[in-house]
N, C-alpha and C positions, 0 to 999 in steps of 0.2 A: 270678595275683592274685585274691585276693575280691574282693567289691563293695564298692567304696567306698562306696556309699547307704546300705549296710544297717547299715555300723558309724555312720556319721553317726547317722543314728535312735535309737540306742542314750542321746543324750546325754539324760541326766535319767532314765532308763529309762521313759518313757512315767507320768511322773505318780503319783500314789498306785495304782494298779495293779501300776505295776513296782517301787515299793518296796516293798511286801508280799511280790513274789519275791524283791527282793533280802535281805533280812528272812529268809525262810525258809531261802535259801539258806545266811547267815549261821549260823543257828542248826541245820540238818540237817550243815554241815562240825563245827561244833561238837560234836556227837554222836557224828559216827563215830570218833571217839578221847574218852578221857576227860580232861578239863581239869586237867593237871598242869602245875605252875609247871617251866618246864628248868630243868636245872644249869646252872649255867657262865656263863649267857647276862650278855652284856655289852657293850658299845662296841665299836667296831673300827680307831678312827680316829689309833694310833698308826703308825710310821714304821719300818723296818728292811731288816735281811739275810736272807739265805736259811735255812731249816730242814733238817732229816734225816729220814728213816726215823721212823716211829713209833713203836720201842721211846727216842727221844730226843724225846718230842715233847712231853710233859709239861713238862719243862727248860724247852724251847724254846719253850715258850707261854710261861712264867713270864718269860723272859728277850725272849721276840718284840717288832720294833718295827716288822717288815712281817707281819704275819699271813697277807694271802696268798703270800705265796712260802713256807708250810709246807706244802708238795706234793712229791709225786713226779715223776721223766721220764718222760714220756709213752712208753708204749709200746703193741703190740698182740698182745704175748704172750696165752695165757688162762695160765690159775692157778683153785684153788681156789675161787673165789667167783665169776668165771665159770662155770666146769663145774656149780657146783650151781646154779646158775642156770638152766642149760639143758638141766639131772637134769629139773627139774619134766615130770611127766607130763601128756599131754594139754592139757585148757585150762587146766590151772595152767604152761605152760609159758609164762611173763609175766614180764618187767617189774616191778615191784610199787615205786610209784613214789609218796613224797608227795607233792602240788601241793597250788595256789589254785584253788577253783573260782569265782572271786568277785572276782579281782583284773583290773580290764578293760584288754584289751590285754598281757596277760600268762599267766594261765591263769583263764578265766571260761567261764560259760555262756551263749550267748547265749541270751536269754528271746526272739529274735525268729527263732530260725533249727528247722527242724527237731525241734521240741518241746522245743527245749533244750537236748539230750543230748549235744550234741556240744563237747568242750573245745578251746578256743581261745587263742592265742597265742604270746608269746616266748618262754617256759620250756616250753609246748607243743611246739615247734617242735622244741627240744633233747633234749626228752625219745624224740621220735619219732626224729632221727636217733640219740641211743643204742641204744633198743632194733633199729633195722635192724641199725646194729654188729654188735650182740653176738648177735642171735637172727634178724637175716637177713628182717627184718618188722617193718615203723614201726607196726605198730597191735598189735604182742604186749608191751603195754603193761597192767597192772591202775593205774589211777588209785587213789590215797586223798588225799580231800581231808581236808588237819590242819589246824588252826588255828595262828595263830603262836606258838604257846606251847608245842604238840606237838611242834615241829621236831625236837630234839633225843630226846626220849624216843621217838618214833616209830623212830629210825635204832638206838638203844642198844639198846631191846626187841628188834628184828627183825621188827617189825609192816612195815618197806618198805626195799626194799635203798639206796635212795637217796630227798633229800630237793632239788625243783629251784624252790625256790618263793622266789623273790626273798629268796637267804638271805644276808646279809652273812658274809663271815668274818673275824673276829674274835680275839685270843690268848686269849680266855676259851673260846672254842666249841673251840678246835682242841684243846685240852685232853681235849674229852670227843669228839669226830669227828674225820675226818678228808676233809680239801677238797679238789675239784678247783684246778686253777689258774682265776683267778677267769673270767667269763664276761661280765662286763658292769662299768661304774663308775658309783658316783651320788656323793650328799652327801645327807642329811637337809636337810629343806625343809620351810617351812610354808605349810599351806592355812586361809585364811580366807575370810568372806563380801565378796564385792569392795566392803559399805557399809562395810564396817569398817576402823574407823582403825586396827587391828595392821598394821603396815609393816613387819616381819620378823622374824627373832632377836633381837631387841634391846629397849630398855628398854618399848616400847610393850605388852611382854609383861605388866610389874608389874599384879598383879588380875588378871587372867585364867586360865580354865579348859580347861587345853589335855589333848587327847586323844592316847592312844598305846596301839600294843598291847602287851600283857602277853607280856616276855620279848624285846622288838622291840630294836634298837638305840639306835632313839628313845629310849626310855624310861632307859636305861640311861645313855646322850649327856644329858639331859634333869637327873637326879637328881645325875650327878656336878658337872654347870656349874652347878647350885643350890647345891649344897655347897660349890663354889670360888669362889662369889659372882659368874658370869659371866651367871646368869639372875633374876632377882628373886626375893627369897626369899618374895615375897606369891604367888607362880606357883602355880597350885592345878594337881599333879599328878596327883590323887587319880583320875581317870577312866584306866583303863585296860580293855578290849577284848580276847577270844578274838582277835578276826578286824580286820585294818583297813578294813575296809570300812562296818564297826559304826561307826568314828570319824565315818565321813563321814555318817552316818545322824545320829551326834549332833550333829554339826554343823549341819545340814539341822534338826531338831528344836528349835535353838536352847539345846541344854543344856548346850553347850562354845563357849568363844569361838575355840577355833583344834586343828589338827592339825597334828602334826609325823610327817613320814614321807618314808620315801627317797624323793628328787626326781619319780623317774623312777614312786613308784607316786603322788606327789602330782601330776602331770601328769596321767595317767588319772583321778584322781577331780573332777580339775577339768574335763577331758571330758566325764562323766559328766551333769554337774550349772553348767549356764551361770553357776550366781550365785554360785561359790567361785570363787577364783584363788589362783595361786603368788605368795607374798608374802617379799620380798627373795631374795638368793641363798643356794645352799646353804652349810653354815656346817662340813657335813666333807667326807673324800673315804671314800669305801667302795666295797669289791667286791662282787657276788657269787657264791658258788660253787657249787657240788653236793657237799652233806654227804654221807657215805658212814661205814660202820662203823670203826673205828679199824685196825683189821685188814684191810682188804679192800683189802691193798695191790697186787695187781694189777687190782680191779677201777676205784682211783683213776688207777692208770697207764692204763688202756686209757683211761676218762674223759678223762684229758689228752689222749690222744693223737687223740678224735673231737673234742675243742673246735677244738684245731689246725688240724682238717679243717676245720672246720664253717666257721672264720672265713677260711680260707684259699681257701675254695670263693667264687666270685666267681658262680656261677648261680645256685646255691640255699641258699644260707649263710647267715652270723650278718648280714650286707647287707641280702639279700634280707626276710628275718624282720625286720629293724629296719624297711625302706622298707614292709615289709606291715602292721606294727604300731604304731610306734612314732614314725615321722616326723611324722604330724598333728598329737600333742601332744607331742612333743619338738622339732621343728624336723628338718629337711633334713641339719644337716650331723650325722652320727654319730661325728665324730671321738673328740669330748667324750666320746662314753660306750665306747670302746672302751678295754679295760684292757693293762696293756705287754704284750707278747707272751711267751707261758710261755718261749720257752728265752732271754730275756732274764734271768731269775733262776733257773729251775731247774737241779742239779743232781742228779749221781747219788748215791744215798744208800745 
């Protein structure tokens, strides 16, 4: 276990000092990819059956009404996109992995440990037992921190072989990637200042300037229920954000009167920051996964097959990583956020 005190301290990040890091922070993940809107990107929060293979998967998004069950059986074959993976010579012989550097309790930096450098977290956690997998060494890892609007262009280009960064999956994403079986469950949630009378989803929303990131599910969740008149049509959506973490800055700055973001990253930022809170309940259900190239179908099968592990491991697994991260501002019981079990819906394709 780390030290309980030292993540405590973290909340607010220490004042106007620690938001000029987080700020930077913000804005240097933003850089290291260039700011392209995704394809695809959209909602995730319909209902269905299972999917196939990937030369069927275009269809099957089109026609999808359970998005995560568009995966493969888990196996521990290699294939083709393993092997080049472990081609890479020398110190390119890595991992090459997008994350959050910035998302707290999930993959962040801490500004209070070690000059910073070292990344932290629940998609942290995942990421390190992949790479032991497949290359036999949790730290033969290349981090890129992308912003959430990169997600998708990042995996398509080949700029990183996989993308673990609190991704929802979606029948619009899987169109253009291709997802593990999912890894965790939230709902979209909103965060406002605890003076404020916004009381949740709902009509208290009318006039107000709610924040989301660009290409998020949020946002997507957000434009469609305005269109079908389930959120006020005076809702000013107009703020949207590289990075979610920028929402909670504008929040904090007083230039939005609310954020809408998956439950579990709106938990952490209300950690962060004592005078925002989680306001009503979540209003979808959503997973998420580890986006991978649409072809890298054995390297999604092995991916299955180390989630499997991971949650199945009662010492050091998907448990362990919640009770070290995630129980302070989620609560104790982890039921809730655990998603069905992959050979509940996967078949062979």
């Amino acid at each position: 276990m780390r030290a309980r005190g030292l993540r405590t301290g973290l909340k607010g990040w220490g004042g106007v000092g620690a938001m000029a890091f987080a700020c930077v922070l913000a804005v240097l993940s933003a850089l290291l990819l260039p700011v392209v809107r995704s394809h695809g990107e959209g909602g995730g929060t319909d209902g269905g059956g299972p999917g196939v293979a990937h030369g069927s998967q275009t269809r099957a998004a089109r026609e999808c009404t359970a998005p995560e069950a568009q995966t493969l059986t888990p196996s521990g074959a290699d294939g083709p996109t393993i092997d080049a993976i472990r081609a890479r010579a020398g110190e390119k012989r890595k991992l090459i992995v997008g994350v959050d550097q910035n998302s707290y309790h999930w993959g962040y930096r801490d500004p209070n440990s070690g000059g910073g450098a070292q990344l932290e977290g629940f998609d942290i956690d995942l990421v390190r037992r992949i790479a032991k997998d497949i290359l036999g060494d949790e730290k033969a890892v290349q981090f890129k921190a992308i912003p959430t609007d990169q997600r998708i262009p990042a995996i398509r280009d080949g700029r990183v072989d996989m993308v673990v960064r609190t991704m929802t999956i979606t029948c619009e994403r899987v169109e253009d990637v291709a997802f593990s079986a999912p890894y965790f469950r939230t709902g979209q949630q909103l965060l406002a200042p605890k003076s404020s009378d916004v009381t949740g989803y709902d009509g208290s929303l009318a006039g107000r300037r709610i924040c989301t990131a660009a290409g998020s599910t949020a946002l997507s969740t957000l434009e469609r229920d305005q269109k079908d008149g389930r959120l006020a049509a005076d809702a000013d959506l107009g703020t949207t954000v590289p990075n979610q973490l920028d929402c909670l800055v504008r929040l904090q700055l007083g230039e939005v009167d609310a954020v809408v973001t998956d439950g579990a990253l709106a938990a952490s930022q209300a950690a962060q920051d004592p005078t925002v809170e989680l306001k009503g309940d979540d209003f979808t259900t959503e997973y998420y996964g580890v986006a991978m190239k649409k072809d890298a179908d054995d390297l999604v099968r092995r991916v299955n097959r180390i989630i499997e592990e991971w949650r199945a491991d009662r010492a050091g697994g998907w448990q362990h990583s919640y009770d070290e991260w995630l129980s302070q501002t989620m609560g104790g019981d982890a039921g809730r956020s655990q998603p069905p079990t992959p050979a509940r819906y996967l078949r062979e394709s």
